[in-house]
Residue, then its C-alpha position, 0 to 999 in steps of 0.5 A: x813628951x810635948x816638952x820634948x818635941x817642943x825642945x827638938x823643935x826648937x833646937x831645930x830652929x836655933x840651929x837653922x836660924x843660925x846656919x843659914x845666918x851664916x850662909x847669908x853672911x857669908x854671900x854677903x861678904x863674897x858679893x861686897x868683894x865683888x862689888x868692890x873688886x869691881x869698883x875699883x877696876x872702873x875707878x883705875x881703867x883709864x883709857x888708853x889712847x894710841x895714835x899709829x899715824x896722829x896726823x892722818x888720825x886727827x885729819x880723820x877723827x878716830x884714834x887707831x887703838x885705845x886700851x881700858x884695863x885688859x881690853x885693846x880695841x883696835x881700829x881698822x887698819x888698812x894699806x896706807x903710807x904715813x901721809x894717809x895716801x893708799x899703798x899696794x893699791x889693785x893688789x889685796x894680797x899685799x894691802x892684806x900684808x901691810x894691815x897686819x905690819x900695822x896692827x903688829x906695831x900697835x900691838x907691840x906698842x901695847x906689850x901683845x902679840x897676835x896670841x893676845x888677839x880675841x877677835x878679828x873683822x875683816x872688811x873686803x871689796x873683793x871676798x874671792x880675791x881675800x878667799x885666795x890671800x886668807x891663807x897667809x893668816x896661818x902665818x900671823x895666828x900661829x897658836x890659834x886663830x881668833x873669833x870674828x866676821x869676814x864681810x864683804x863690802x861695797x866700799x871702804x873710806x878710800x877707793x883704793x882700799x880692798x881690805x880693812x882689818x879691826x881686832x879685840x884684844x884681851x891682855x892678860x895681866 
């Protein structure tokens, strides 16, 4: 009887030893994958740079966008011609308008849309005034509107400027 509670025992052991031996090396396995996956992501994600407006962007030092494997960061865009001089100026509602034509061309300069965007910050000297304009973003997030912050401010880089608008963009492969 002793012998035999020794030979269930230790077929017992045998048997979870090796079950989880098995389970091991299986997590091993998957959490190589994922290390590799990711190593190989971060070898392959070169930044992006994209300038909208190159010699406004160098006078000022930022680049309006850059793009590292599925993510776009954009900067914030404001109403400004291609010399940098403010544009619609005492008018949000249309500064609104011409920050969204901007950050349009630098989404489709990255093959996206407004869909794409996962986060927006808008930047205003004039909440009231941006509560009234807001509505016309219906117009450009026709699917769904993204997450973010609406913040009011005291000033923006430019006195002339009402509304500065930065996104997130998640590209999907």
């Amino acid at each position: 009887m002793n012998r035999s509670k020794l030979f269930t025992s230790l077929l017992l052991f045998i048997v979870s030893a090796s079950f989880f031996n098995c389970e091991e090396k299986v997590t091993t396995e998957i959490t190589k994958e994922k290390t590799e996956t990711i190593a190989h992501n971060e070898v392959n994600e070169t930044p992006e740079y994209f300038l909208l407006r190159p010699e406004v962007e160098k006078a000022y030092g930022y680049s309006h966008a850059v793009k590292i494997g599925n993510s776009i960061k954009i900067s914030g865009a404001v109403s400004m011609d291609d010399e940098g001089n403010p544009t619609a100026v005492g008018d949000l509602a249309q500064q609104m308008k011409n920050c969204y034509a901007d950050l349009e061309k630098i989404l489709k300069h990255y093959g996206c849309t407004f869909d794409d965007v996962v986060k927006e910050d808008v930047f205003t000297t004039d909440m009231p005034k941006f509560l009234e304009a807001a509505a016309y973003r219906t117009e450009i997030y026709k699917t769904q509107f993204p997450t973010g912050s609406w913040l009011g401010v005291t000033e923006l880089a430019v006195p002339e400027f009402m509304i500065e608008i930065e996104l997130e963009v998640h590209k999907s492969k």
